[in-house]
ZAGU-264006 format. One line per field, with one value per atom (N, C-alpha, C): z negated, y, x negated; residue number from 1; residue in three letters; atom name. Coordinates in pm, whole numbers. Atoms other than C-alpha are relative to their C-alpha. Layout:
residues N
pz <- [Z_...]
py <- [Y_...]
px <- [X_...]
nr <- [NUM_...]
rest <- [ALA_...]
atom <- [CA_...]
//
This chain:
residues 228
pz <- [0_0_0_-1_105_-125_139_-243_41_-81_-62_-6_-33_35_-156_62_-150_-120_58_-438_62_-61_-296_119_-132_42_-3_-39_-58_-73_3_-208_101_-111_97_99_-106_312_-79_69_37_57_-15_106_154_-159_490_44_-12_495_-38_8_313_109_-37_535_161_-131_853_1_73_640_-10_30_647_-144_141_256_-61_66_197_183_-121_462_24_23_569_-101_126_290_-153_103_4_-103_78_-261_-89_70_-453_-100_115_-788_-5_81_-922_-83_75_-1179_-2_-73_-998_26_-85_-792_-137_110_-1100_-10_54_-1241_171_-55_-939_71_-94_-753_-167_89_-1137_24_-4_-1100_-55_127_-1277_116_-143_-1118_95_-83_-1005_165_-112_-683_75_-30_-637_52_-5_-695_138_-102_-447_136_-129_-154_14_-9_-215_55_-69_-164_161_-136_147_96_-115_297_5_-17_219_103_-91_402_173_-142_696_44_-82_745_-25_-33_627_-156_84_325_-70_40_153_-196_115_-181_-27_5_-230_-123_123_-472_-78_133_-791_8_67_-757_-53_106_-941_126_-86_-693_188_-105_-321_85_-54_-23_135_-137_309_61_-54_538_114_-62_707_178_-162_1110_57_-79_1379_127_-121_1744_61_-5_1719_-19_63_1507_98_-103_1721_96_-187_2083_-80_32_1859_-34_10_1751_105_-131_2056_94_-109_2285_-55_19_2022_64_-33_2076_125_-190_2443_29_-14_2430_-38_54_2211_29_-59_2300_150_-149_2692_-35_-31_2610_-97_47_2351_85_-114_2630_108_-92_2895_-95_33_2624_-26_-18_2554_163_-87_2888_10_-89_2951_-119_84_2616_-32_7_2606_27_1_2550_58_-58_2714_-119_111_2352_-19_34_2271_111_-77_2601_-2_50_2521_-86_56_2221_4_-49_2325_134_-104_2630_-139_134_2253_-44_45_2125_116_-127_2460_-20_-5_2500_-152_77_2153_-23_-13_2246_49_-94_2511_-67_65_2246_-53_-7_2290_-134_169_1916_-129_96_1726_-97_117_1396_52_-21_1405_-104_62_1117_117_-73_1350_147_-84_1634_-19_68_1428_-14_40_1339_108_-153_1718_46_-51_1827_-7_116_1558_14_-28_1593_188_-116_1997_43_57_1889_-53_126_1646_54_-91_1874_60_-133_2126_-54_8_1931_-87_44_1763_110_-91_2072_104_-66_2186_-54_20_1960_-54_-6_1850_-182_72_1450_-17_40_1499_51_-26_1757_-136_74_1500_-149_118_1211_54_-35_1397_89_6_1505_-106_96_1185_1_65_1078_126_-85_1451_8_-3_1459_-84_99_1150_-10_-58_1215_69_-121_1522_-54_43_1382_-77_47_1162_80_-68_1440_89_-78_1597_-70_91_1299_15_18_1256_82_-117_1603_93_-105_1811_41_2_1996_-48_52_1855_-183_185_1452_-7_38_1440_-131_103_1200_81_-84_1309_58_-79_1466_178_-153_1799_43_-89_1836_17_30_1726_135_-107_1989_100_-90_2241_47_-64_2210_22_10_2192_190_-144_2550_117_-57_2665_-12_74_2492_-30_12_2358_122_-69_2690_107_-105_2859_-74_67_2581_51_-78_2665_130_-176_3049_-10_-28_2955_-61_128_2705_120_-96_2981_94_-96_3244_-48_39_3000_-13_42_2899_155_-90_3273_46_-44_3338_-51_57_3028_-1_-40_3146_152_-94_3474_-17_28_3308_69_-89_3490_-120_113_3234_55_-30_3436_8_2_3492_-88_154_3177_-90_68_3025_52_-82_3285_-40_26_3176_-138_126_2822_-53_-7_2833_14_-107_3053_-129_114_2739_-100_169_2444_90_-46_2653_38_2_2738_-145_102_2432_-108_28_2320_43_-83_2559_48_-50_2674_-171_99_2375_-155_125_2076_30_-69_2264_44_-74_2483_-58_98_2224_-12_92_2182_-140_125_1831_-70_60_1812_23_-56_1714_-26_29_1645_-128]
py <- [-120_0_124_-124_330_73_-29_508_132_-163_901_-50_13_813_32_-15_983_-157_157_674_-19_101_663_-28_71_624_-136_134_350_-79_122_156_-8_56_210_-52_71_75_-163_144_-218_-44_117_-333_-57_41_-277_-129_104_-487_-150_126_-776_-95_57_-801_1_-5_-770_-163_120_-1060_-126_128_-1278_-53_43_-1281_54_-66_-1134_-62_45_-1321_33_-55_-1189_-53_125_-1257_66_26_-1247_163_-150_-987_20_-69_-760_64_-135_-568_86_-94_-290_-23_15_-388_-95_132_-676_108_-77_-387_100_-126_-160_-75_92_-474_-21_45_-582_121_-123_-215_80_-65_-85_143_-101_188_46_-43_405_17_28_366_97_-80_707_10_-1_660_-90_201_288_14_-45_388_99_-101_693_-68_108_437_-103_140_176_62_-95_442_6_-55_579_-139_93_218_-59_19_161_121_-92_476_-7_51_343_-97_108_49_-143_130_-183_-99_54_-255_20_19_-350_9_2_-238_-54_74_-487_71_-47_-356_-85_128_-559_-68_125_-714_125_-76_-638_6_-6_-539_76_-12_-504_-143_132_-737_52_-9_-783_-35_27_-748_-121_137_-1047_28_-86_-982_-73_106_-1112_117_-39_-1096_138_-47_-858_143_-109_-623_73_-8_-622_84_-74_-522_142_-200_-189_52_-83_-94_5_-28_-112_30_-60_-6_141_-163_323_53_-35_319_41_-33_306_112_-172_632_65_-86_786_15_-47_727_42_-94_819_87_-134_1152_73_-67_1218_-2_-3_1089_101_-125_1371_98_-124_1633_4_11_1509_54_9_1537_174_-138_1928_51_-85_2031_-28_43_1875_78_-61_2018_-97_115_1890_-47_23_1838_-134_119_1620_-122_157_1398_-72_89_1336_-57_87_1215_-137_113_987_-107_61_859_-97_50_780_-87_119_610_-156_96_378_-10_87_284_-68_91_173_-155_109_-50_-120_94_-221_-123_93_-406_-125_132_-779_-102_94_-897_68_-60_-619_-124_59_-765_25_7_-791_131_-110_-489_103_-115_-274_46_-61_-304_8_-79_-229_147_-105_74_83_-136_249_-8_-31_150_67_-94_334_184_-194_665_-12_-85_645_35_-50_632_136_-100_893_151_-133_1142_43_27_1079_110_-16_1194_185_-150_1516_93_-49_1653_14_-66_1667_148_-138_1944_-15_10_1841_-36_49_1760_-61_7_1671_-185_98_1351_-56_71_1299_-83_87_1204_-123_132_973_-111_43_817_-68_58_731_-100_74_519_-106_57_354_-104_72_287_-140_64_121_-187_134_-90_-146_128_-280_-33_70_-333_-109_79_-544_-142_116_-767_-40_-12_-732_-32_-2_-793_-198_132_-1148_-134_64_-1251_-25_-35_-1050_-119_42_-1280_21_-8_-1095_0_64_-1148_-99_160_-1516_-59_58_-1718_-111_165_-1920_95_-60_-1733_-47_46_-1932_101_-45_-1805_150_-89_-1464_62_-47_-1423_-35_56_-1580_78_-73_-1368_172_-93_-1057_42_2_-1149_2_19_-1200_142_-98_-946_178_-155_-639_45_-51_-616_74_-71_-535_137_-163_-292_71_-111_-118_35_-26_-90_72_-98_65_92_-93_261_138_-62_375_118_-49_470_91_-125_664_104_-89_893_60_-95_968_86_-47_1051_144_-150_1274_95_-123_1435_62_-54_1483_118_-106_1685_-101_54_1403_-57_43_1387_-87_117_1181_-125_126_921_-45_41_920_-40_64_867_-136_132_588_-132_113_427_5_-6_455_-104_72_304_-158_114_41_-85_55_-41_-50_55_-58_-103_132_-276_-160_90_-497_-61_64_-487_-131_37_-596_-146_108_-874_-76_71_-993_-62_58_-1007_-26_8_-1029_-130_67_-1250_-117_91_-1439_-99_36_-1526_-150_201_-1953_-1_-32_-1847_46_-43_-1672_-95_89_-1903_90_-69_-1616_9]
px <- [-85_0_-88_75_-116_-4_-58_-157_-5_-80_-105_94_-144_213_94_-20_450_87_-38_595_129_-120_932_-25_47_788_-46_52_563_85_-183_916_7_-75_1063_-93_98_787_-22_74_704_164_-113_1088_-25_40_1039_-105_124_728_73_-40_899_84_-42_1149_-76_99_877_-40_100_681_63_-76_1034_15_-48_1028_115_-147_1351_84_-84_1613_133_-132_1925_118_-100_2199_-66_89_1910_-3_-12_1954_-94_90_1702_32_-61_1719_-59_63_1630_-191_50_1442_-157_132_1243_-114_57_1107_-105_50_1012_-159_58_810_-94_88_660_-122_112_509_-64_69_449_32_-47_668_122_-114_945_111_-145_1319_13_-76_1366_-79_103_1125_66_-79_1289_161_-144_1605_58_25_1577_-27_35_1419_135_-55_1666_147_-87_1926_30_56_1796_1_-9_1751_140_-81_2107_119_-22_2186_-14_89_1958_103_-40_2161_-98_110_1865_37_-32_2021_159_-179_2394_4_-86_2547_96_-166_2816_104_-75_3085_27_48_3089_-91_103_2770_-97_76_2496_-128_163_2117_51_4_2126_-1_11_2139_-44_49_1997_148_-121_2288_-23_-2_2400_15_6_2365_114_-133_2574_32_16_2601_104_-72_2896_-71_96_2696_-92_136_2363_67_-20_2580_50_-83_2760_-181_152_2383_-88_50_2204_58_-103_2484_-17_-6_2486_-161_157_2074_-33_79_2038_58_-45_2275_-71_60_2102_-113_146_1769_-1_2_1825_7_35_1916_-101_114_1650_-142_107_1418_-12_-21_1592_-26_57_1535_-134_180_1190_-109_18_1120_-21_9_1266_-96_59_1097_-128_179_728_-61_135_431_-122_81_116_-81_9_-3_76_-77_235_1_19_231_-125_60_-98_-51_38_-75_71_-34_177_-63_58_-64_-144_123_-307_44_-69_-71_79_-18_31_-158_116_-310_-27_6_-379_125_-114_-21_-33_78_-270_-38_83_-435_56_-77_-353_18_17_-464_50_-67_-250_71_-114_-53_119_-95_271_42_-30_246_-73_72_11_122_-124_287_111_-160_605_-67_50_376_17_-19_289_125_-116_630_86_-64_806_-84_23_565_8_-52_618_175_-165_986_23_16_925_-24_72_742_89_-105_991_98_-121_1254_-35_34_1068_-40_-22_1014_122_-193_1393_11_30_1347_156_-147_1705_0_43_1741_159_-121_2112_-28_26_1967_-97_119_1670_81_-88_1944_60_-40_2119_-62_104_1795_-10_74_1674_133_-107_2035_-13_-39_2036_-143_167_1635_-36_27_1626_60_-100_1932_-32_57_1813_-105_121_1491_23_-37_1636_22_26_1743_-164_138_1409_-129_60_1251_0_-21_1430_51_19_1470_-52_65_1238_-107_124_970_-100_184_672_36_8_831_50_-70_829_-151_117_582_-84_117_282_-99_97_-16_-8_-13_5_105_-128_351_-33_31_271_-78_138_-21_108_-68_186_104_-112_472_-12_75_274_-3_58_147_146_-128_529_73_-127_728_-70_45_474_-85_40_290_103_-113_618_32_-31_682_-70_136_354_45_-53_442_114_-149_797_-47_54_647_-87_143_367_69_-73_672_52_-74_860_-60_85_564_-58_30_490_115_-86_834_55_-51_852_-125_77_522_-16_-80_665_168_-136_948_116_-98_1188_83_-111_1478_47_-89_1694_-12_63_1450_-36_11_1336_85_-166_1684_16_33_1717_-65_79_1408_36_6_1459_121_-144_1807_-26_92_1635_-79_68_1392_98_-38_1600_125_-79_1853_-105_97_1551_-13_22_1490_84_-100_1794_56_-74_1926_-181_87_1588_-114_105_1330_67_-69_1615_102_-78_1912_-49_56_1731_-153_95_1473_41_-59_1457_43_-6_1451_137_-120_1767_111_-116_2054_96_-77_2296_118]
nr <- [1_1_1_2_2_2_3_3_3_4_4_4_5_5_5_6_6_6_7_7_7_8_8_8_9_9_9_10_10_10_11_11_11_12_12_12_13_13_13_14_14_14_15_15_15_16_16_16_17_17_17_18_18_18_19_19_19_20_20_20_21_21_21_22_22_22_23_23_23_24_24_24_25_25_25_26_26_26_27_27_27_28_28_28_29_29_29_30_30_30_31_31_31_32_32_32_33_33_33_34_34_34_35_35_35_36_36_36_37_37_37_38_38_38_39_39_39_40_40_40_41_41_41_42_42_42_43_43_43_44_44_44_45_45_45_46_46_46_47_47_47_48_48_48_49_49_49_50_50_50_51_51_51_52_52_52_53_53_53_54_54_54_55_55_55_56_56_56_57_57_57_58_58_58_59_59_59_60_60_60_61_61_61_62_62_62_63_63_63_64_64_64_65_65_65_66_66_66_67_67_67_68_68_68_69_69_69_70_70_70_71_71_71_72_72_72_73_73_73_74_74_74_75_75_75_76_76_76_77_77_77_78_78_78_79_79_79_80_80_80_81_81_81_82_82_82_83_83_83_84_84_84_85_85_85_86_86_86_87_87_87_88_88_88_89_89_89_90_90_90_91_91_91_92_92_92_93_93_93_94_94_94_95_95_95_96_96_96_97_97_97_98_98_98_99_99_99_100_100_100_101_101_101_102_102_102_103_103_103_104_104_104_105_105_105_106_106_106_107_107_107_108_108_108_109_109_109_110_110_110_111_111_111_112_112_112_113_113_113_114_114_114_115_115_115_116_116_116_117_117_117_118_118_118_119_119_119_120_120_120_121_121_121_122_122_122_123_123_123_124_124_124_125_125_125_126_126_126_127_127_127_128_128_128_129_129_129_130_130_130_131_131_131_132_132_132_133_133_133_134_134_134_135_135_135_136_136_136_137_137_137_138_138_138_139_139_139_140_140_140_141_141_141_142_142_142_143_143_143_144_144_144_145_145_145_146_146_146_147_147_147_148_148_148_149_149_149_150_150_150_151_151_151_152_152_152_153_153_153_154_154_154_155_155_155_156_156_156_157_157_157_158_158_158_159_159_159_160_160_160_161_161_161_162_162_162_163_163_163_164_164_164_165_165_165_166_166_166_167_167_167_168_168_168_169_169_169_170_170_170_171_171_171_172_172_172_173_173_173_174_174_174_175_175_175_176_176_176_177_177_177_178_178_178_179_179_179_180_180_180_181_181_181_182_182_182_183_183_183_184_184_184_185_185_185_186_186_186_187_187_187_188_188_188_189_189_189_190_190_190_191_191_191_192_192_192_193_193_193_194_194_194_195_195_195_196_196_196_197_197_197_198_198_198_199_199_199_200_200_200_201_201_201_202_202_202_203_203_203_204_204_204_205_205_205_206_206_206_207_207_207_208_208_208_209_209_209_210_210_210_211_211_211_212_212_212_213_213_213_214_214_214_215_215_215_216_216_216_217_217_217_218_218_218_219_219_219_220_220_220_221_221_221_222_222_222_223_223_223_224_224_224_225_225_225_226_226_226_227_227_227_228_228_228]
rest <- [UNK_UNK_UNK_UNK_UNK_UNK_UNK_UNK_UNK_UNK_UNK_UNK_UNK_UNK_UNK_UNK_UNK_UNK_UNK_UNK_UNK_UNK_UNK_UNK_UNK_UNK_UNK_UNK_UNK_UNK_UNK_UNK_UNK_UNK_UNK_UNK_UNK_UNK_UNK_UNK_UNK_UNK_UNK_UNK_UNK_UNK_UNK_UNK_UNK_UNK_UNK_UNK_UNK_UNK_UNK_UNK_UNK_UNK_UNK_UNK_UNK_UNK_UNK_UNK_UNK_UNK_UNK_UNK_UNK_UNK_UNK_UNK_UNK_UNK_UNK_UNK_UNK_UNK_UNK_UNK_UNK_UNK_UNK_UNK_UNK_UNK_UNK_UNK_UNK_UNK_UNK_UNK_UNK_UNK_UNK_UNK_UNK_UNK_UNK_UNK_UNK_UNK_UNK_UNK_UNK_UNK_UNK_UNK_UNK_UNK_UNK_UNK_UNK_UNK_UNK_UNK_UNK_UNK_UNK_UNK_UNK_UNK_UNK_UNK_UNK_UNK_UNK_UNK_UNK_UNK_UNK_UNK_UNK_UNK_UNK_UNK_UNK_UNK_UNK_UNK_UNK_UNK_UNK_UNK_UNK_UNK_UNK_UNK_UNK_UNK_UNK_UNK_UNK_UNK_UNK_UNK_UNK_UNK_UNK_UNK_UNK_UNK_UNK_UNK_UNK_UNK_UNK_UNK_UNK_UNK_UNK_UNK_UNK_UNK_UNK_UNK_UNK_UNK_UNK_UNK_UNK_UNK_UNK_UNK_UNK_UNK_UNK_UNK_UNK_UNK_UNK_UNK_UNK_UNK_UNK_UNK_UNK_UNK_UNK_UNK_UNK_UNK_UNK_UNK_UNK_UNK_UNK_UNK_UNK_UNK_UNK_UNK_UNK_UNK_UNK_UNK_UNK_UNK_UNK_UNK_UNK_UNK_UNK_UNK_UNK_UNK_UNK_UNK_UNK_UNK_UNK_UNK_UNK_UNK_UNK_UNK_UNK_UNK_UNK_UNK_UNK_UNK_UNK_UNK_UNK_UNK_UNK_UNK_UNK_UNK_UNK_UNK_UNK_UNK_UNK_UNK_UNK_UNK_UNK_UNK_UNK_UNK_UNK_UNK_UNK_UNK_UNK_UNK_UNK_UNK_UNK_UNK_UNK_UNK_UNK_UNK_UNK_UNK_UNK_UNK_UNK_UNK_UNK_UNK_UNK_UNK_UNK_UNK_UNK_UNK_UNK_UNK_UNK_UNK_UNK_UNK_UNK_UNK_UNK_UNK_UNK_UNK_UNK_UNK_UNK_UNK_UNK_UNK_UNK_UNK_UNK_UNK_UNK_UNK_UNK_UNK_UNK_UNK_UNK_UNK_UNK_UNK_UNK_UNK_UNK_UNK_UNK_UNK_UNK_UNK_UNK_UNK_UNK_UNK_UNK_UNK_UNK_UNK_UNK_UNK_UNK_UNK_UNK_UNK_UNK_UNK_UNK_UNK_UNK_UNK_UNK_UNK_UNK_UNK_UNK_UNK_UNK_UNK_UNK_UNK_UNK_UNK_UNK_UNK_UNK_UNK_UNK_UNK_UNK_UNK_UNK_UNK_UNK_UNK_UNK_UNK_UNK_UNK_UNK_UNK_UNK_UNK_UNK_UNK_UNK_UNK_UNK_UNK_UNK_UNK_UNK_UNK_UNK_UNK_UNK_UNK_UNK_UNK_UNK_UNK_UNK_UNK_UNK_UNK_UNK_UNK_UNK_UNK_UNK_UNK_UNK_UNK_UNK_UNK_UNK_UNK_UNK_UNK_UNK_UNK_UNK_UNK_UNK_UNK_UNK_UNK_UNK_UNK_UNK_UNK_UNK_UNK_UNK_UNK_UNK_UNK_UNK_UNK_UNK_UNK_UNK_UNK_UNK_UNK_UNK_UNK_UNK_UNK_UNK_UNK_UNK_UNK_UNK_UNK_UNK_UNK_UNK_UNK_UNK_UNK_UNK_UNK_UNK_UNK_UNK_UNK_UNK_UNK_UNK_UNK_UNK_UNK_UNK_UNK_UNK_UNK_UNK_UNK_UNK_UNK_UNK_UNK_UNK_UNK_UNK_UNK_UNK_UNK_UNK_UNK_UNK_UNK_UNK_UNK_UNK_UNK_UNK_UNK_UNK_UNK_UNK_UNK_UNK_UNK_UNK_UNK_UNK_UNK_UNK_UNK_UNK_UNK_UNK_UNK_UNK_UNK_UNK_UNK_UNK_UNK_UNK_UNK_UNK_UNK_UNK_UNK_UNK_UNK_UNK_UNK_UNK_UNK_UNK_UNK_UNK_UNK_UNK_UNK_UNK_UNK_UNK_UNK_UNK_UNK_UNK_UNK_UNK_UNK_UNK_UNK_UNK_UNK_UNK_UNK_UNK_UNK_UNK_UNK_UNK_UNK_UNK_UNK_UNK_UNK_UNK_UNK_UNK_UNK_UNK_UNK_UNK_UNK_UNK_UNK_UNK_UNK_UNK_UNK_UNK_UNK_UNK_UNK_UNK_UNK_UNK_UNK_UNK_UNK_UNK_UNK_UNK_UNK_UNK_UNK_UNK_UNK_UNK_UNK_UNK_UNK_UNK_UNK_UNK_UNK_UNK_UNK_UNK_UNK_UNK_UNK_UNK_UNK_UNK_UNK_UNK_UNK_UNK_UNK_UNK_UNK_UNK_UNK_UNK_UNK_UNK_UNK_UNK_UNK_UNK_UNK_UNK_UNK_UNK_UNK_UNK_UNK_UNK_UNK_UNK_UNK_UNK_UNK_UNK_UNK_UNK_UNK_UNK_UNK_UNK_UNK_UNK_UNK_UNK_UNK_UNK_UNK_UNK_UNK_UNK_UNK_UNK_UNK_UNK_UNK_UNK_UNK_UNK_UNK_UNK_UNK_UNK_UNK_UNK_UNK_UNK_UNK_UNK_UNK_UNK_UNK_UNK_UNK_UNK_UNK]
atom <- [N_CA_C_N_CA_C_N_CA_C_N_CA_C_N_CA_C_N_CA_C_N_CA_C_N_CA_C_N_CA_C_N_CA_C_N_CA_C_N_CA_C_N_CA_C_N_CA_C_N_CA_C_N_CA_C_N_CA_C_N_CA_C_N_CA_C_N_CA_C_N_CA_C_N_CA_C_N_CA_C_N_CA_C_N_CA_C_N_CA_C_N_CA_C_N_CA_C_N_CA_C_N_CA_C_N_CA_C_N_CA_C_N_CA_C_N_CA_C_N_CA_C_N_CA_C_N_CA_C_N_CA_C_N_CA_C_N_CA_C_N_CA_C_N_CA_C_N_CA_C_N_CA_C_N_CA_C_N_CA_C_N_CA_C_N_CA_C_N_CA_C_N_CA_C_N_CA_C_N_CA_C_N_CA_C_N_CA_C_N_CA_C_N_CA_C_N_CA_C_N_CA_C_N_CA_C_N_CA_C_N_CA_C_N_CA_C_N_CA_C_N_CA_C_N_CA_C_N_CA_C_N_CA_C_N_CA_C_N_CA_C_N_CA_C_N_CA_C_N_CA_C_N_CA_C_N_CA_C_N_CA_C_N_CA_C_N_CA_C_N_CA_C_N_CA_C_N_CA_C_N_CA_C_N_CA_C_N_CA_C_N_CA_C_N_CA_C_N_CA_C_N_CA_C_N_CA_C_N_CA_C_N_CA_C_N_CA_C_N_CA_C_N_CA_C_N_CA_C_N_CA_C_N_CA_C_N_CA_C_N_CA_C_N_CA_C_N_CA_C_N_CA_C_N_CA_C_N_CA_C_N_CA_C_N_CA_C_N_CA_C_N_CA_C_N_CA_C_N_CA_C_N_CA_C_N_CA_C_N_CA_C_N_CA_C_N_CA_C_N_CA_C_N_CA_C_N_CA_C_N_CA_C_N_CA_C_N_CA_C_N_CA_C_N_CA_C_N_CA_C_N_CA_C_N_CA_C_N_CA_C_N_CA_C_N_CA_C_N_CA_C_N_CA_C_N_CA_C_N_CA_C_N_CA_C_N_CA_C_N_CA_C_N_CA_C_N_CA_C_N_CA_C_N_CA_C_N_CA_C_N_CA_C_N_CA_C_N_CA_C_N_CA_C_N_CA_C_N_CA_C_N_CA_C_N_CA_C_N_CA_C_N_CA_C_N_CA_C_N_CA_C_N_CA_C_N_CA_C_N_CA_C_N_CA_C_N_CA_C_N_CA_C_N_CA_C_N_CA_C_N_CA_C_N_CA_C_N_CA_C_N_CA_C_N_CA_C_N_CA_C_N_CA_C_N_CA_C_N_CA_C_N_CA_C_N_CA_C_N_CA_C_N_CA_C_N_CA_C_N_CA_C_N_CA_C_N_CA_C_N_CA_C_N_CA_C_N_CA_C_N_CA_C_N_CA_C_N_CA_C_N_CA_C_N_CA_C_N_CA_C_N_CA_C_N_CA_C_N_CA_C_N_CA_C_N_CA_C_N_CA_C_N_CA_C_N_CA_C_N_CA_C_N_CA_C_N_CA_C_N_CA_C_N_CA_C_N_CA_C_N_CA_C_N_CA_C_N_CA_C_N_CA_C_N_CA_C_N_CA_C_N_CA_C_N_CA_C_N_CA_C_N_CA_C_N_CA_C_N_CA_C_N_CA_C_N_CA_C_N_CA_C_N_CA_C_N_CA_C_N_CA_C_N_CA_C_N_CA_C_N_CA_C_N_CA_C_N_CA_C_N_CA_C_N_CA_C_N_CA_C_N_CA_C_N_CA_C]
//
């Protein structure tokens, strides 16, 4: 754990991670208190994260129970969150596009090339994917898209987390699906960033749409892995 990071950050990243790591499975509920005891920290930080990821969508408050829970997915679920995503991210991709700076496209051309790299973790590429998401969406220049970003982002990851080809367990598979699944990311990733340093909103919307539906139906769906 990064120890900068402010403490409720590094909660909400220690839960994130677990469920990256497959130790928390959909269904599986968390307390409070576990959390205090295990990061060596005081509730209001915990409490505050655990909030916020129930806000996100990455986590469930049931009424009358006692902790939290990993929400239970389902194929129903998945098509309303990535159907809202591929909206949303096309047109943060067309405003990215009219409002870029050449600053900013190249640090997104920094971050695509470090994507290249065929022996990333499976934490190192949840990481660049998420800041060329991230960039993406702070350069719309919009903070009304950037809220409903974070609740939609978070969401799918979840399935992407526990179906995607590149988060499965085993190192073979891992490498394997890396070479399948994150080199295509990279390549969409590559197209969108010329399109939005071409100023070409439309295409860029296009392609962007194009990705997170890929993402969606090809490397989540179509996954051997996923029995739904």
């Amino acid at each position: 754990m990064e120890a900068f990071l402010p403490a409720e950050e590094q909660a909400f990243q220690y839960v994130i991670g677990l469920i990256v790591a497959h130790e928390l499975q959909p269904g599986d509920r968390m307390y409070e208190p576990e959390l205090v005891q295990k990061m060596g920290m005081s509730r209001t930080p915990i409490r505050t994260a655990l909030s916020r990821l129930v806000a996100d969508g990455v986590l469930e408050k049931v009424h009358g129970q006692r902790g939290y829970q990993v929400p239970k997915l389902s194929l129903e679920d998945m098509e309303k969150v990535f159907t809202a995503r591929q909206a949303l991210e096309g047109m943060i991709a067309r405003e990215a596009a009219i409002h870029r700076t050449e600053l900013e496209v190249e640090e997104l051309w920094k971050v695509n090339e470090r994507e290249m790299n065929i022996v990333l973790s499976r934490k190192e590429a949840t990481q660049l994917n998420e800041l060329f998401h991230r960039k993406l969406v702070r350069m719309a220049r919009n903070e009304y898209l950037e809220r409903s970003f974070e609740a939609l982002y978070l969401r799918s990851s979840l399935y992407i987390f526990y179906f995607g080809r590149f988060f499965l367990d085993g190192q073979s598979r891992e490498l394997s699906s890396h070479r399948e699944g994150n080199n295509y990311t990279y390549e969409e990733h590559r197209a969108i960033i010329q399109a939005v340093s071409d100023q070409n909103g439309e295409l860029a919307r296009q392609l962007m749409e194009q990705h997170v539906y890929n993402t969606w139906r090809i490397r989540v769906i179509n996954s051997p892995f996923f029995d739904g």
